[in-house]
N, C-alpha and C positions, 0 to 999 in steps of 0.2 A: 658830476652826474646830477641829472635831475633832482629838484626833489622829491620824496616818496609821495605817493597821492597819497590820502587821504581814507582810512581803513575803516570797517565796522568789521563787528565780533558778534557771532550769535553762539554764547557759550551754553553748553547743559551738562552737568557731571563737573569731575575735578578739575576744570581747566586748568587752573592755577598751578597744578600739581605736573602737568603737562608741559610738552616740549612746547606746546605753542606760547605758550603766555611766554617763553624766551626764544622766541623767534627776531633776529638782529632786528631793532629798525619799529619792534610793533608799539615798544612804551611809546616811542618818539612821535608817533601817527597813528596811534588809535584814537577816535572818536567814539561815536556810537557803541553800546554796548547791549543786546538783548539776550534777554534770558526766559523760561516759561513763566517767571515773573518779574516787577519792576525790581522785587528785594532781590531775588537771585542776583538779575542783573546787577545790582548794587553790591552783592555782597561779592563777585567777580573782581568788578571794579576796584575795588577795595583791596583785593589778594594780589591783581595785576600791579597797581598802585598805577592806573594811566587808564583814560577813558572816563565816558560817564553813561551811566545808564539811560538805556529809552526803551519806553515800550510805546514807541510813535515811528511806526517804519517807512514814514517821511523821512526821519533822518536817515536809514539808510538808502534811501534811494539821491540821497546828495553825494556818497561814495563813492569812489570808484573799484576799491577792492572790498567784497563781501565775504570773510573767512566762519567758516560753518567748522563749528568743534564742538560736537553733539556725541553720542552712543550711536553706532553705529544702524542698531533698529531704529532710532530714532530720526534717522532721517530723513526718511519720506516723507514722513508727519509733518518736517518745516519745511519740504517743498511745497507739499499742499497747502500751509500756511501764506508762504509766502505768493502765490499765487491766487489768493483766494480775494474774493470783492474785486474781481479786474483789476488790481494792480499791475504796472508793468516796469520792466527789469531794463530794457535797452540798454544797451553797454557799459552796462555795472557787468564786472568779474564776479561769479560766485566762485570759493575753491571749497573743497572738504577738504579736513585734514582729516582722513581718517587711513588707519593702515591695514584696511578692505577695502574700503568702496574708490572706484575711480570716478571720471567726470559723466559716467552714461547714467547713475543715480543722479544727474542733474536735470538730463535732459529736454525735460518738460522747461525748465527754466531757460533752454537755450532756446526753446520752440519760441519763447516769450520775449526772444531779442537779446538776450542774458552772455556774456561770455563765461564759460566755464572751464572749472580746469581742480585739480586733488592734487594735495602736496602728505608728504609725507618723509619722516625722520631716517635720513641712513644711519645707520648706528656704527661703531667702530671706527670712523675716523680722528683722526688729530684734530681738523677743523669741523666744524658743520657743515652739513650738505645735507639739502635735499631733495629727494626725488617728485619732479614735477608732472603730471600728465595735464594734458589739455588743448585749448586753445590758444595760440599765440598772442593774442592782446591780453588774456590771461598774466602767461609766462612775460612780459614785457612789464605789466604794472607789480607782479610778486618780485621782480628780478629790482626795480627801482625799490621795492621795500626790505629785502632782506642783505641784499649785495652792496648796497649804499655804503657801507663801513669797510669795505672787505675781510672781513671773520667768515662768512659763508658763501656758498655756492650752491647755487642749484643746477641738478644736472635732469634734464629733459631727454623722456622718454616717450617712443610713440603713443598718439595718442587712442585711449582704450585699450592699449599693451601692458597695462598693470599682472594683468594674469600672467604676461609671458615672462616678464620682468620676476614676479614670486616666485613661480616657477625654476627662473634660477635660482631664488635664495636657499628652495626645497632643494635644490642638487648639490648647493654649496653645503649646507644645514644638516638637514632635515633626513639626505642619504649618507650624505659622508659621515654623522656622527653613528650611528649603528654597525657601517664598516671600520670606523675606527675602534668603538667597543669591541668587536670582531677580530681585527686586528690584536691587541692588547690579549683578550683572553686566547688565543691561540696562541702567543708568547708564554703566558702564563701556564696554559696548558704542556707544551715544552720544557717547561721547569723553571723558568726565566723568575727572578722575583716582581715584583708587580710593580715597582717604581722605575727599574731598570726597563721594564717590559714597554712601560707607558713612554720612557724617554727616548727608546730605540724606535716607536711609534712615529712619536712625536717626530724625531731626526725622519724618518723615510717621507712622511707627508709633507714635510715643511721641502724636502726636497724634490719631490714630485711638482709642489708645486713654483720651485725657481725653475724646476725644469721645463716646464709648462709654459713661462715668462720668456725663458732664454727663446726657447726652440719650438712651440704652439705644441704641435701633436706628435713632433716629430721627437719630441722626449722622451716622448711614453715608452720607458723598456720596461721588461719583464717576459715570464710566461705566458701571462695572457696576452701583451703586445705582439712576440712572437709566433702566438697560436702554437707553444709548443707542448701537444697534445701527452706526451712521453711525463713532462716534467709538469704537467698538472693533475694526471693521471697519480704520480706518485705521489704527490703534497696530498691530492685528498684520501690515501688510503690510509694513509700516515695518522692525518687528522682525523679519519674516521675512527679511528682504536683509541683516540682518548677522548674523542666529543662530536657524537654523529650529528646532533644540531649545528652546530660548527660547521660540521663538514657536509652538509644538504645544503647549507647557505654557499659555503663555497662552490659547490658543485652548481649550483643553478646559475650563478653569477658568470663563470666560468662557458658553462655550458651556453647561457643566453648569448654570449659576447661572441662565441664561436660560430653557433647558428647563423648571427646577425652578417659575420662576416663570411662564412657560406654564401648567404643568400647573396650580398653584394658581388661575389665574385660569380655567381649566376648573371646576373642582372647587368653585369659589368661594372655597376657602379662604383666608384673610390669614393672614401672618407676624406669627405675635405678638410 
């Protein structure tokens, strides 16, 4: 494989302390290093232990990947910087690493000839990975920098699809852990002890979702997969007599899922 180009860093806040400053491949090809000042910059430098500081943004315009690892309000600020006194960007990569903003917080800098592109950390794997948006001559000089060794991957998602992509993680996350709270105190509420309760939890989700793997949607059993109205009816009257918040949540969840699939079978539509 190639070798990696040739990298700057416009660090602000704990870089150091961040996934980027161990990003495969950056000790080996950093250059340049800006910061809101020359000591920042220096004192970056120094925590990375590779690079060296400049606050002369000629060097980074000898780059070809420009990695922006700023606070996230903070980023407009260094695109107006870096755009500022007609400077021009021509096929220098900018990326943010930030785990908000995608590459359309760049945009001004692509208007100015720029490629652009936001990477950012998957968490839970055995190896590294991470999630790429952007521009293709982007994703082409990140992939010579951090793949170079193979410890990491990057995997590319459409571009300005960061939302849709979070978005999953809120369905994976962000809903499933409150029905899992849900789940557990409804055991508990049955009488279950609370360890027993958490690991019978645990067993039905971890199963749900090989079954998921096996078979996509055609796993999904239960009462609500069946839509059978008899045997939802009696779970939440059940769970109403020892915990009506429990059982409004089940109730709407239940209810929503049935509606939805009313409506579909109006419309004709199937669940793909």
């Amino acid at each position: 494989m190639p070798k990696a180009p040739r990298t700057a860093l416009i660090a602000e806040g704990p870089v150091s302390q961040s996934w980027v400053a161990k990003l495969p491949g950056l000790r080996q090809n950093l250059g340049p290093v800006r910061g809101v000042s020359l000591r920042s910059a220096s004192r970056a430098v120094n925590l990375i232990r590779a690079g060296f500081a400049s606050d002369n943004y000629a060097d980074l315009q000898r780059c070809e990947v420009v990695l922006v690892s700023v606070p996230d309000d903070e980023l407009s600020k260094w695109v107006e910087e870096l755009l500022s006194n007609d400077r021009h960007w021509a096929r220098i990569a900018f990326v943010t690493c930030s785990n908000r903003h995608d590459s359309s917080i760049l945009e001004d800098l692509r208007r100015n000839g720029a490629h652009t592109g936001s990477l950012s950390e998957m968490e839970g794997f055995v190896g590294k990975k991470f999630i790429f948006e952007g521009d293709n001559v982007a994703l082409h000089r990140l992939r010579r920098l951090i793949e170079s060794d193979g410890t990491a991957r990057i995997v590319q998602i459409g571009e300005k699809k960061r939302p849709v992509y979070e978005a999953g993680l809120t369905f994976a996350v962000g809903m499933t852990f409150p029905m899992i709270a849900a789940a557990v105190d409804s055991m508990r509420a049955a009488g279950i002890h609370a360890k027993m309760a958490e690991n019978a939890v645990e067993n039905a989700v971890m199963g749900a979702v090989r079954a998921y793997l096996r078979a996509g949607r055609r796993g999904w059993t239960g009462a609500v997969a069946r839509s059978d109205r008899d045997e939802l009816r009696r779970q939440y009257q059940a769970l109403f007599e020892v915990d009506e918040e429990l059982a409004e949540m089940y109730l709407k969840i239940a209810v929503d899922y049935l509606a939805e699939t009313a409506a579909r079978g109006r419309t004709g539509k199937a669940s793909k």
